[in-house]
C-alpha positions as CSV (number, residue, x, y, z in Angstrom):
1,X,-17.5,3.2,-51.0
2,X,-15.0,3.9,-48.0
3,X,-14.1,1.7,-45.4
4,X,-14.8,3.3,-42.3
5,X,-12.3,2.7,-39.5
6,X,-11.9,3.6,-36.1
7,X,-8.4,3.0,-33.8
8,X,-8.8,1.8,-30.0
9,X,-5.5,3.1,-28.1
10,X,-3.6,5.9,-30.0
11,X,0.0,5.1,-28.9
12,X,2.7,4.2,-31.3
13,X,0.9,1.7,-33.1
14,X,-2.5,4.0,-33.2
15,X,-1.0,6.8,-34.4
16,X,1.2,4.6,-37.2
17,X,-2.4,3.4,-38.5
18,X,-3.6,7.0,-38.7
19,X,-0.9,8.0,-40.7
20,X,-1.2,4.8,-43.2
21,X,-4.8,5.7,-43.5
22,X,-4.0,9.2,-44.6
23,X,-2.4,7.3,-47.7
24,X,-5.0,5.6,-48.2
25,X,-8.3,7.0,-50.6
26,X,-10.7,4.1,-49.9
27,X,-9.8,4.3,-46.5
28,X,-11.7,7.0,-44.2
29,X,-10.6,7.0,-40.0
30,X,-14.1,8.2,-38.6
31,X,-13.1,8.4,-34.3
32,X,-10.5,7.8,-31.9
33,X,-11.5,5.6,-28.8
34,X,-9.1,6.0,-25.7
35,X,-8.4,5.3,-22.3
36,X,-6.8,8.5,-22.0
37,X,-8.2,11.6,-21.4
38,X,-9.4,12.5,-24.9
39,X,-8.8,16.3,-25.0
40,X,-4.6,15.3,-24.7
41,X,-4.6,13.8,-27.6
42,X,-3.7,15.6,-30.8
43,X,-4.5,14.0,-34.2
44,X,-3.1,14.4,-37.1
45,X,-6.3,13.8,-39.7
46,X,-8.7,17.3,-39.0
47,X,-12.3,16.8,-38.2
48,X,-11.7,13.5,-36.4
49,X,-13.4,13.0,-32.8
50,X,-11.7,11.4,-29.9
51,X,-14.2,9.8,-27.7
52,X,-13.6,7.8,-24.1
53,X,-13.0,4.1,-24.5
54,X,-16.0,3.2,-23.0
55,X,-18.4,5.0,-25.5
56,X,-17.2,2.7,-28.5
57,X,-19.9,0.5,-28.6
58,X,-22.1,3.2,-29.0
59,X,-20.8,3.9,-32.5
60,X,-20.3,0.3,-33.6
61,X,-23.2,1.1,-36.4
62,X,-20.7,3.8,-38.0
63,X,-18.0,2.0,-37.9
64,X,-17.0,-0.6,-40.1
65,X,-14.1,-2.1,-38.9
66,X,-12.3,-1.6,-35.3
67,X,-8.3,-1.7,-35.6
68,X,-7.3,-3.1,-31.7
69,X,-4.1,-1.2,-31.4
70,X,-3.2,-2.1,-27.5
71,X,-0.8,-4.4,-26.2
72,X,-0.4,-8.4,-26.7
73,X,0.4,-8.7,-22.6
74,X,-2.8,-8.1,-21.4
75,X,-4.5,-5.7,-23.7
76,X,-6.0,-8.0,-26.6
77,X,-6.6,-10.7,-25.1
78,X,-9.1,-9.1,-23.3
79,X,-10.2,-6.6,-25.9
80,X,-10.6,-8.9,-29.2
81,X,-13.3,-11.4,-28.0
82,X,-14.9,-8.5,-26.1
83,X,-15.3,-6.1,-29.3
84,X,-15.7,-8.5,-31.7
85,X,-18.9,-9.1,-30.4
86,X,-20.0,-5.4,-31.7
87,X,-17.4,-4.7,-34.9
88,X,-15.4,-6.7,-37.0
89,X,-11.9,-6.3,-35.2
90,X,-8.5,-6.3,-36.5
91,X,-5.5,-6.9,-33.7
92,X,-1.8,-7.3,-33.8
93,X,-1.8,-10.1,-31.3
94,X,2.2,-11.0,-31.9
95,X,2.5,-14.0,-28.7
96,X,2.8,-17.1,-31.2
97,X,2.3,-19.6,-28.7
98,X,-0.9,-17.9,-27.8
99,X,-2.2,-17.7,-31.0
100,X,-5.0,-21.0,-31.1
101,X,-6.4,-20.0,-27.8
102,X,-6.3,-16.6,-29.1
103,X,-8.1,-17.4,-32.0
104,X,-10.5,-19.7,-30.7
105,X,-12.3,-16.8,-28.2
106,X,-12.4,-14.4,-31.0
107,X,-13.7,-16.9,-33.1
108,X,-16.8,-17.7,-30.5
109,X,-17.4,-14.1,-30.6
110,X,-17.3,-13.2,-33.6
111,X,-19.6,-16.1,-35.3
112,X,-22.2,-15.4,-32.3
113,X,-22.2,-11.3,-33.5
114,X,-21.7,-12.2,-37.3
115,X,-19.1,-9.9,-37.5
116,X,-15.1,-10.7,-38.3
117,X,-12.1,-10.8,-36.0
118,X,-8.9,-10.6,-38.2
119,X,-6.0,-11.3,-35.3
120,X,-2.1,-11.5,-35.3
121,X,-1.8,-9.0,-38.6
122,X,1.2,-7.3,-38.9
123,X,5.0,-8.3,-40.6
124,X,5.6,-11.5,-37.9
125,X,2.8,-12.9,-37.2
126,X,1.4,-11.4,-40.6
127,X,3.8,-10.8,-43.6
128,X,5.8,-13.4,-42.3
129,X,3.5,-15.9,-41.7
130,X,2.9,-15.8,-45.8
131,X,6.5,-16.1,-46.6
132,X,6.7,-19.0,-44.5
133,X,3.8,-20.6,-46.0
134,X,4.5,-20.0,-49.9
135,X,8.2,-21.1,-48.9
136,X,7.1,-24.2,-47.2
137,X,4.3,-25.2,-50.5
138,X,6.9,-24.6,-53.0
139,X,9.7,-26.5,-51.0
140,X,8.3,-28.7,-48.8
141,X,11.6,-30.9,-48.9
142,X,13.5,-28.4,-46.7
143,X,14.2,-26.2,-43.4
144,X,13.1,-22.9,-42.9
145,X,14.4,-20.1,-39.8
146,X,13.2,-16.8,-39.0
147,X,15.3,-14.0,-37.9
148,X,14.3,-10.7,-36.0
149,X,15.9,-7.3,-35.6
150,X,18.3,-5.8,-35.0
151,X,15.0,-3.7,-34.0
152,X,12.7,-2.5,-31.0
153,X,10.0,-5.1,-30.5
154,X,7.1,-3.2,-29.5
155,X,5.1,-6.2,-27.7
156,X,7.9,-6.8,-25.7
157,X,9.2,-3.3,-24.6
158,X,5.7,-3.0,-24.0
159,X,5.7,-6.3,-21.6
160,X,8.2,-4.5,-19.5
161,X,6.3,-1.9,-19.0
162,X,3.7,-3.6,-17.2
163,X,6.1,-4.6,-14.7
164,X,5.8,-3.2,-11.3
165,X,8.6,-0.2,-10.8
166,X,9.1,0.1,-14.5
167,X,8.6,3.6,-15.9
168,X,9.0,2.9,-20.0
169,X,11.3,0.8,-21.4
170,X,12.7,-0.5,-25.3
171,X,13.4,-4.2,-25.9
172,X,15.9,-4.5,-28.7
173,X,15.6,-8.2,-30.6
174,X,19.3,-9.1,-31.6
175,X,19.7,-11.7,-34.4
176,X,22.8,-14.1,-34.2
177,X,25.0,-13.3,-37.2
178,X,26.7,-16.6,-37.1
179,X,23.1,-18.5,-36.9
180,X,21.8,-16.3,-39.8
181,X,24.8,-17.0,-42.1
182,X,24.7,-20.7,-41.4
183,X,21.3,-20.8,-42.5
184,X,21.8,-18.4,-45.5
185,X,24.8,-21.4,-47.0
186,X,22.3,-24.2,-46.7
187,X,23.5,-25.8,-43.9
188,X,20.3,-26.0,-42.5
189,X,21.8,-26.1,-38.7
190,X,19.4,-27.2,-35.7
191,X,18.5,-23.9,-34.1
192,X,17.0,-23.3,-30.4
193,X,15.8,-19.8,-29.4
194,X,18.5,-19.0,-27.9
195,X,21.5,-19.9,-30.7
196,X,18.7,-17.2,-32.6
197,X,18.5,-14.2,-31.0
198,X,19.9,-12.0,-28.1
199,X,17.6,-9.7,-26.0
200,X,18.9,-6.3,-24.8
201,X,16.4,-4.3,-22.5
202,X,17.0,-0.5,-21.4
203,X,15.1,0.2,-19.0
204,X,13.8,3.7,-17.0
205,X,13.0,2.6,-13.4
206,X,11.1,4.6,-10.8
207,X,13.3,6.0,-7.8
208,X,13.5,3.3,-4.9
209,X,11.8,0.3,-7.2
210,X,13.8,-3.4,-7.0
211,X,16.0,-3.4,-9.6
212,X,17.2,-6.7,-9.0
213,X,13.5,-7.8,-8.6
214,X,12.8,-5.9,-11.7
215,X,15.8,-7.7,-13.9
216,X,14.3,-11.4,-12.4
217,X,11.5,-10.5,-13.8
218,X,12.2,-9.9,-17.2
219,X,14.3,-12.4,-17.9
220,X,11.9,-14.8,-16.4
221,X,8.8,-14.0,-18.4
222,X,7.7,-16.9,-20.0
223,X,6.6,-16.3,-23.7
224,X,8.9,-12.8,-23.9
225,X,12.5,-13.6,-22.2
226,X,12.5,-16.9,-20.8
227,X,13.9,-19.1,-23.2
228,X,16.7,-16.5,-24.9
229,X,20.4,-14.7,-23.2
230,X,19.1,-11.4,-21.6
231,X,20.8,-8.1,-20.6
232,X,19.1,-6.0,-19.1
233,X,20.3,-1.9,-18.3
234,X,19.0,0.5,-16.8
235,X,19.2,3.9,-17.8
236,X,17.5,7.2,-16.8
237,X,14.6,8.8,-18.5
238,X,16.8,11.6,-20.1
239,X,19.1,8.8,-21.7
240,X,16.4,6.8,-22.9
241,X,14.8,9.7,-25.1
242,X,18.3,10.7,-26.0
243,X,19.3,7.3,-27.6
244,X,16.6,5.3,-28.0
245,X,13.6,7.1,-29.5
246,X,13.2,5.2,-32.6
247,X,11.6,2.1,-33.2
248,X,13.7,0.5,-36.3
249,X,13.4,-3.4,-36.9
250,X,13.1,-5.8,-39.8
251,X,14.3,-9.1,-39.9
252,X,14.3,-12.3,-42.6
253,X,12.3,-15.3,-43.2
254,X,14.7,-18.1,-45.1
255,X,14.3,-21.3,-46.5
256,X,16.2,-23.7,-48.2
257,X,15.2,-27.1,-50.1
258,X,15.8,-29.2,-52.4
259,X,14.5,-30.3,-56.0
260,X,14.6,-32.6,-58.1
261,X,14.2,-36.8,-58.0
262,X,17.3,-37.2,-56.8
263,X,17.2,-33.9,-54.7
264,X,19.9,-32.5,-56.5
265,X,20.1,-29.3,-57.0
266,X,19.7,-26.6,-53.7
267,X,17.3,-23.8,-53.3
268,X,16.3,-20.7,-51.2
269,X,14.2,-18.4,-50.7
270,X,14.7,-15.2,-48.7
271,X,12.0,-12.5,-47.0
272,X,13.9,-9.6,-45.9
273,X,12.2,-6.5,-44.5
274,X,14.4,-3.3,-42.9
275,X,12.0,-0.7,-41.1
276,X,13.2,2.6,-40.1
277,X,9.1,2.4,-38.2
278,X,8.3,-0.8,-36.9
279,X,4.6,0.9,-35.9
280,X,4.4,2.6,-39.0
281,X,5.1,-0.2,-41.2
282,X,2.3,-2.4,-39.0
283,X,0.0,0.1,-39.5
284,X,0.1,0.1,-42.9
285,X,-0.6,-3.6,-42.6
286,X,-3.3,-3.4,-40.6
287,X,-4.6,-0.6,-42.8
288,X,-4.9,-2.9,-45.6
289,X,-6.5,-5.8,-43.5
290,X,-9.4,-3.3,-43.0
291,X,-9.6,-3.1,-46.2
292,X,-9.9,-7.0,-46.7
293,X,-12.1,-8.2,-43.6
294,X,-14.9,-4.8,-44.6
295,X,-15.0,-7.0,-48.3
296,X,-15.0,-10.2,-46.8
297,X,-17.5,-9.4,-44.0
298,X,-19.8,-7.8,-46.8
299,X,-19.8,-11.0,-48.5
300,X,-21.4,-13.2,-45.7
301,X,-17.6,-14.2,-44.0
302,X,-17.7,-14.1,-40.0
303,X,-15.7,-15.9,-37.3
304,X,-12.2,-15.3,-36.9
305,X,-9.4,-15.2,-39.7
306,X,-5.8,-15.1,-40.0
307,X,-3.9,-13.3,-43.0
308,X,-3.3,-17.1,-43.9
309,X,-7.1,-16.2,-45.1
310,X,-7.2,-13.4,-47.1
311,X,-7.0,-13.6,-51.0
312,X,-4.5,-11.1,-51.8
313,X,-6.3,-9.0,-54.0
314,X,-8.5,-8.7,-51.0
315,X,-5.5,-6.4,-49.4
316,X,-5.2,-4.3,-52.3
317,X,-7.1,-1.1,-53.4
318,X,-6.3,-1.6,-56.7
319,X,-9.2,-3.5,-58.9
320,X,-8.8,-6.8,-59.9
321,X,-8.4,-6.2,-63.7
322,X,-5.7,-3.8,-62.8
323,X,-4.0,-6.3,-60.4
324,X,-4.0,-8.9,-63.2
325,X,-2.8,-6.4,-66.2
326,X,-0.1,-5.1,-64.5
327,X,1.2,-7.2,-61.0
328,X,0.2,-10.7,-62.3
């Protein structure tokens, strides 16, 4: 039996899901729901309708799950609670800090619809999240750090965007080499935000707008900018698609500890990923955590989950004897 799925917003991140379903044979993508007008959108999987957002409730009986590919700004917030009270939902919500009051109004719709709302799935929160967790069980005497980039950060190119007089923009998440290397040699050094990572935004303003307004604003933003060094360019339009048209990214979750009853031997652990498509490679996350939250909803589960909940064979296509004979 497919899982049938169907993709609200078909931007980067909607059209990297498409494409990971296409790889998928127990996946099936049923409709597109947009704000757009649908006839401007082209697909890449034939025979696929594209249908207003405002009609997806209409179809919540032939869909099974409903991957929520807008933005964390102002997009999901709104949208998870709201459609998780017709599908079970799967979002991307990445703001970390907003994550328990994220949670908690998906979870109250969810449980009231007996449906499931999988949210934050993708490499950080998602993938990363599990590294961090099996690191911290199997060291718990220890320190762990997590790095981002170099790469585009899609949630927060995205949070420029919304600002007033800002046309498109790309938000490039710069690790620290220094801090990174520090924490690779165990010296488990006391790291703010800021010693982390750099932030460079290009940015594509609209004739006449407040640059200097614009700039405040970013570097501002609480939850995006705030607490980390900020530079901030602006290009035109034409330079923008010339050199910076990709979305690369990647980054490490590291962890060192000790062992032993005198604690004395070191040990790490090391999550690496290196994306040439940051939306691609979510996609293909969220792809699979349609796949687990259809099985999990079948089996009675509703309310809201994490990846933190998911057995892992859940994730997989690949049956359980074949998972144990040949991964275990």
């Amino acid at each position: 039996m497919k899982t049938r799925i169907a993709i609200l917003g078909y931007g980067n991140l909607g059209k990297g899901v498409e494409a990971a379903i296409a790889q998928n044979d127990d996946l099936e993508l049923v409709a597109v729901f947009t704000r757009r007008d649908p006839s401007t959108l082209k697909l890449h999987t034939p025979g696929v309708p594209v249908y207003p957002a405002e009609q997806a409730i209409r179809m919540k009986d032939a869909v099974d799950v409903l991957l929520l590919c807008g933005g964390s700004a102002t997009d999901l917030p709104v949208q998870t609670p709201a459609y998780a009270a017709h599908f079970n939902v799967v979002d991307s919500f990445d703001t970390h800090k907003k994550i328990p009051e994220h949670f908690a109004a998906a979870d109250a719709a969810a449980r009231a619809a007996g449906k499931i709302s999988l949210i934050s799935c993708g490499w950080d929160p998602g993938l990363f999240s599990l590294a961090r967790v099996y690191a911290n069980a199997v060291l718990p005497q220890g320190k762990d750090e997590t790095f981002w980039g170099r790469g585009v950060s899609q949630g927060h190119s995205d949070a420029i965007r919304r600002i007033e007089g800002v046309l498109d923009a790309r938000q490039y998440t710069v690790p620290i080499e220094a801090a990174v290397e520090a924490v690779r040699r165990g010296e488990q050094p006391v790291l703010t935000a800021r010693d982390k990572h750099l932030r460079e935004c290009w940015v594509v303003a609209a004739e006449g707008a407040d640059k200097a307004r614009i700039e405040r604003e970013i570097k501002t933003m609480p939850y995006y900018f705030d607490e980390y060094d900020t530079t901030v360019h602006f290009i035109s339009a034409e330079e923008l698609a010339r050199d910076h048209a990709g979305l690369p990214h990647g980054g490490s979750v590291l962890r060192g500890g000790v062992t032993g009853f005198d604690r004395e031997h070191r040990q790490s652990i090391e999550f690496r990923l290196k994306l040439d498509s940051n939306p691609e490679f979510t996609g293909s996350v969220l792809a699979a955590c349609a796949r687990a939250v259809h099985r999990m909803n079948r089996e009675g589960m509703t309310g809201c989950k994490t990846i933190l909940d998911i057995p892992p064979a859940y994730l997989s296509a690949i049956p359980d004897e074949e998972l144990r004979a040949h991964f275990l």
